[in-house]
C-alpha positions in Angstrom: 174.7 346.7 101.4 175.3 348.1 104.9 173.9 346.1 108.1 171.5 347.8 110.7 174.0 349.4 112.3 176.2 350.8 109.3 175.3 354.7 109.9 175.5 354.5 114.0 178.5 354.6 116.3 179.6 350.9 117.6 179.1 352.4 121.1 175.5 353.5 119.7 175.2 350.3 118.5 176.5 348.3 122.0 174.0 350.5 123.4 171.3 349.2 121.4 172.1 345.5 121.6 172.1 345.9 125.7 168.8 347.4 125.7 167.1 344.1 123.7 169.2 341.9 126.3 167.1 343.7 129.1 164.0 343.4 126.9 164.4 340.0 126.1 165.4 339.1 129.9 162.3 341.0 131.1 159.8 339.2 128.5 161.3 336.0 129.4 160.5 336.5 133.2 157.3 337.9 132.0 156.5 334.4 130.0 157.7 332.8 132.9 155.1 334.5 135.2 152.1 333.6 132.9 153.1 330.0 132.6 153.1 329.5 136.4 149.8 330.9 136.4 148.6 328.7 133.8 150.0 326.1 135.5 148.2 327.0 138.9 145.1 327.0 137.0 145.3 323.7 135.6 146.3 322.3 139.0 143.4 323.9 140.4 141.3 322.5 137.5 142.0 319.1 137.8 140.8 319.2 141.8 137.5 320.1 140.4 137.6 317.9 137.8 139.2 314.2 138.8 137.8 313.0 135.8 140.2 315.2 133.7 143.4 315.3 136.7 145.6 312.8 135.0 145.6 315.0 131.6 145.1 318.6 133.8 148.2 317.7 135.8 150.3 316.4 133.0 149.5 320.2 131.0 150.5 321.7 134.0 153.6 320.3 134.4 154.6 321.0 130.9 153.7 324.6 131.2 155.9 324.4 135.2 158.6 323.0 133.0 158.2 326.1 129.9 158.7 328.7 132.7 161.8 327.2 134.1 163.1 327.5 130.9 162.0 330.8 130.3 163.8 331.9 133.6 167.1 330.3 132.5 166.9 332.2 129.3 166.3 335.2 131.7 169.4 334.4 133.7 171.1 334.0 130.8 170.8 337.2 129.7 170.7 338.5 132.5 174.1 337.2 134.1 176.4 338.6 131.6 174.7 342.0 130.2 178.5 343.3 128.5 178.8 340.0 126.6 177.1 339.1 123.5 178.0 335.7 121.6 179.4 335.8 118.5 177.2 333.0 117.3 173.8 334.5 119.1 174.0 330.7 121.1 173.2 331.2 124.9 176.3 331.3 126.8 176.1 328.0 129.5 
């Protein structure tokens, strides 16, 4: 059995794995983006409807927080584009 990248070059193969780091960065931000807008929209829900603000507001933090996350994962891969763990683990 040969892996994925058995018949390509390493530098091929480098090559590859740096492209899916941008990918993966740009869907990230991307996730990011929609999350703040869903978050916006709950925000703006719950002004129009006080008697769902508690529960509108608590959604829209949770979706606040998902994005900052997202954009950390972003960051991450993002910040050091040459280096690729070993174990696939975010580097800190």
């Amino acid at each position: 059995m040969t892996d994925r990248f058995g018949d390509e070059s390493p530098s091929r193969a480098w090559l590859a794995a740096l492209h899916l780091r941008k990918q993966i960065a740009a869907t990230a931000t991307a996730i990011a983006e929609t999350e703040d807008w869903v978050a916006d929209t709950l925000d703006y829900l719950a002004r129009v409807r006080p008697h769902d603000a508690d529960r509108l507001h608590a959604r829209a933090a949770h979706a606040r927080l998902f994005a900052a996350r997202e954009r950390a994962q972003a960051a991450v891969y993002r910040s050091h584009p040459d280096i690729i763990p070993a174990d696939g683990k975010a580097i800190p």
